[in-house]
N, C-alpha and C positions, 0 to 999 in steps of 0.2 A: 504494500500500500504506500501510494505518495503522501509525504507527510506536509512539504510546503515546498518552494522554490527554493533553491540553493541561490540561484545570479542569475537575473536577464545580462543578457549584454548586446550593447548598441554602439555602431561605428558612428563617429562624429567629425564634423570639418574642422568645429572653433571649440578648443578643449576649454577655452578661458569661456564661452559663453555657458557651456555645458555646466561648467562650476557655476557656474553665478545662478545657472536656475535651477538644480539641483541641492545646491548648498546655501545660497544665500537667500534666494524668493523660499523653494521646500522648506529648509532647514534641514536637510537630510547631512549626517557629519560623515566626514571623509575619514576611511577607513585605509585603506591605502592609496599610494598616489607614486606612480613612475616614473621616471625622466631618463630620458637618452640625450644626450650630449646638451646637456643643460636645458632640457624641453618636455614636459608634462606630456608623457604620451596614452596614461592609463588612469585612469582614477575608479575606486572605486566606494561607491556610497553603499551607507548601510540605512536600509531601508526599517530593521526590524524585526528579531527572529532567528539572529540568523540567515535574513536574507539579506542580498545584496545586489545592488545594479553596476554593471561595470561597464565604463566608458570607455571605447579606444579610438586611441586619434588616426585616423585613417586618411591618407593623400584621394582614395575614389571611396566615397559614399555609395553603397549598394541598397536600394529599397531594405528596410528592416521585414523579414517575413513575419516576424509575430509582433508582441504587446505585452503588456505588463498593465497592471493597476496598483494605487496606492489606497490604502483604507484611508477615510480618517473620522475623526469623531463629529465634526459638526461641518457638514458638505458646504451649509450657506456660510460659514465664514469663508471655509476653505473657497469657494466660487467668488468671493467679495474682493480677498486679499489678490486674485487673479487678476482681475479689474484693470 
């Protein structure tokens, strides 16, 4: 039996935008974070649970085939704070 999600992961163009919405609009805390030759190429946020979403910075962007969701406790702030 599946018990939750271990890690979505999604390719990204701007690793610095990805942070900003993931960490600083979410609040989602960076769990770990990569760099090659002085350059953020991995991050990975913790969603919760032991699950995790992990971002990789990628030069070609491919459609993402799946999805992921966030719980959260009260959806009208959450849709307010989007605004």
């Amino acid at each position: 039996m599946i018990r939750q999600i271990g890690h979505v992961c999604v390719r990204v163009s701007n690793i610095d935008q990805t942070i900003n919405f993931y960490h600083k609009i979410l609040g989602l805390p960076i769990k770990i974070q990569y760099e090659k030759e002085g350059k953020v190429i991995l991050v990975l946020f913790e969603i919760g649970n032991m699950t995790y979403l992990e971002a990789n910075l990628a030069k070609t962007v491919l459609p993402n085939p799946g999805h992921f969701s966030l719980e959260t406790d009260d959806i009208d702030k959450f849709m307010s704070d989007m605004k």
